[in-house]
C-alpha positions in Angstrom: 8.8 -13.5 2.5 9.9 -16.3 0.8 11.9 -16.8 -2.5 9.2 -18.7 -3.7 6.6 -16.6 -2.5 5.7 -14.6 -5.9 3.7 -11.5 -5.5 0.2 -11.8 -6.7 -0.3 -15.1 -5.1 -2.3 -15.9 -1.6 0.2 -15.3 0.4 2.1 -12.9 -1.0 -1.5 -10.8 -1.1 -2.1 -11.5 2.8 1.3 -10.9 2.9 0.3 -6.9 1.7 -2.8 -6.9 3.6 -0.6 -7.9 6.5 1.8 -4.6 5.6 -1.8 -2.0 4.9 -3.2 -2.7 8.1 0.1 -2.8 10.2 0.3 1.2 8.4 -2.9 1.8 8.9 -3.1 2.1 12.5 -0.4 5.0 12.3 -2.2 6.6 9.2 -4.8 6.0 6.9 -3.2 4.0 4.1 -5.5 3.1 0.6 -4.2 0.2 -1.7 -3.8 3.3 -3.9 -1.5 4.8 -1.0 0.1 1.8 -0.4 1.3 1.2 -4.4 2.9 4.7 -3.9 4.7 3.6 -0.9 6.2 0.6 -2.0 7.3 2.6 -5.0 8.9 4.8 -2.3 10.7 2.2 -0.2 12.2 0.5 -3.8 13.0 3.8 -5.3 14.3 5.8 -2.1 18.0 4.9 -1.4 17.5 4.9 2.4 14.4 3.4 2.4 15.6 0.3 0.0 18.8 -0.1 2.1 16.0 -0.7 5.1 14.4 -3.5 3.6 17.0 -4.8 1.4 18.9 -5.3 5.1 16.0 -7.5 6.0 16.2 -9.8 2.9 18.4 -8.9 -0.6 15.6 -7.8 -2.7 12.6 -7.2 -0.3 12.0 -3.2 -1.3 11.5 -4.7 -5.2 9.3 -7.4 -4.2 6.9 -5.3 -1.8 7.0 -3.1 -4.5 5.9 -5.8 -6.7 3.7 -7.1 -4.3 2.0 -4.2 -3.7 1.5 -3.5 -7.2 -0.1 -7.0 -7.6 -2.6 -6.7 -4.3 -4.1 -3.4 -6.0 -4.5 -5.7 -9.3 -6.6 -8.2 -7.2 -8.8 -5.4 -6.1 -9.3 -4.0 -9.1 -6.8 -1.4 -9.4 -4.7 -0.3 -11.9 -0.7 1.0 -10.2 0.1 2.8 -12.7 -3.1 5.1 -12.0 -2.2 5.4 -8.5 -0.7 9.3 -8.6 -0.8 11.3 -5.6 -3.9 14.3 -7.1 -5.2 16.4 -4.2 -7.6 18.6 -4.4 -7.5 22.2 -3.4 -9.0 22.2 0.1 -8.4 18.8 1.3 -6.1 16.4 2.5 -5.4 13.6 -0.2 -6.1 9.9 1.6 -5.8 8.5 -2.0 -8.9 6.8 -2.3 -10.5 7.0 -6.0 -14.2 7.4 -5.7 -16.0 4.1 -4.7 -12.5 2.7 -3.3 -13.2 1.1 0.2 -11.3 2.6 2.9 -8.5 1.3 5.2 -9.3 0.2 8.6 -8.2 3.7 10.2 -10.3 5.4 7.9 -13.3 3.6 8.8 -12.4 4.0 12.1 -12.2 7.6 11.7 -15.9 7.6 9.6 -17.2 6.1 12.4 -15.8 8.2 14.8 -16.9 10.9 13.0 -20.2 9.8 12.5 -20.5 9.0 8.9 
């Protein structure tokens, strides 16, 4: 990340891409999915101290960043609440959202 690297330009968004599939071979991980986590890692003392050890400010900006990548595919952060339904297992995808590269591998595994 760089100073100048604002999020919601090119590389700041290949820059999240970059972050969703590094996640996403340990666990499915939506854009939705991912908004909440970079909420997570800003708002969570532990997790901020992580990232903010990397580079002062990192947590906010992948926060930020984040929240921007979802805007360039159409989706809005602040709609991104975690909603399961009774029965199953809440990957975050709204209905029509594309899924992450371990949940397509898992679809195809499947069969689907």
């Amino acid at each position: 990340m760089s100073v100048a690297t604002t999020p919601g330009a090119p590389e700041a968004n290949r820059l999240v891409e970059r972050h969703r599939e590094v996640f996403a071979a340990y666990f499915p991980l939506t854009r939705r999915m991912q908004v909440r986590l970079g909420r997570r890692h800003e708002a969570d003392p532990g997790f901020a101290a992580h990232y903010d050890g990397i580079r002062a400010g990192l947590a906010g900006w992948l926060r930020q960043a984040a929240d921007a990548g979802a805007r360039a595919h159409g989706i809005d952060p602040d709609s991104a609440t975690r909603t399961p339904r009774p029965g199953h297992r809440d990957l975050g995808a709204a209905p029509g959202e594309e899924a992450g590269p371990a949940e397509a591998r898992a679809a195809r595994e499947a069969g689907r």
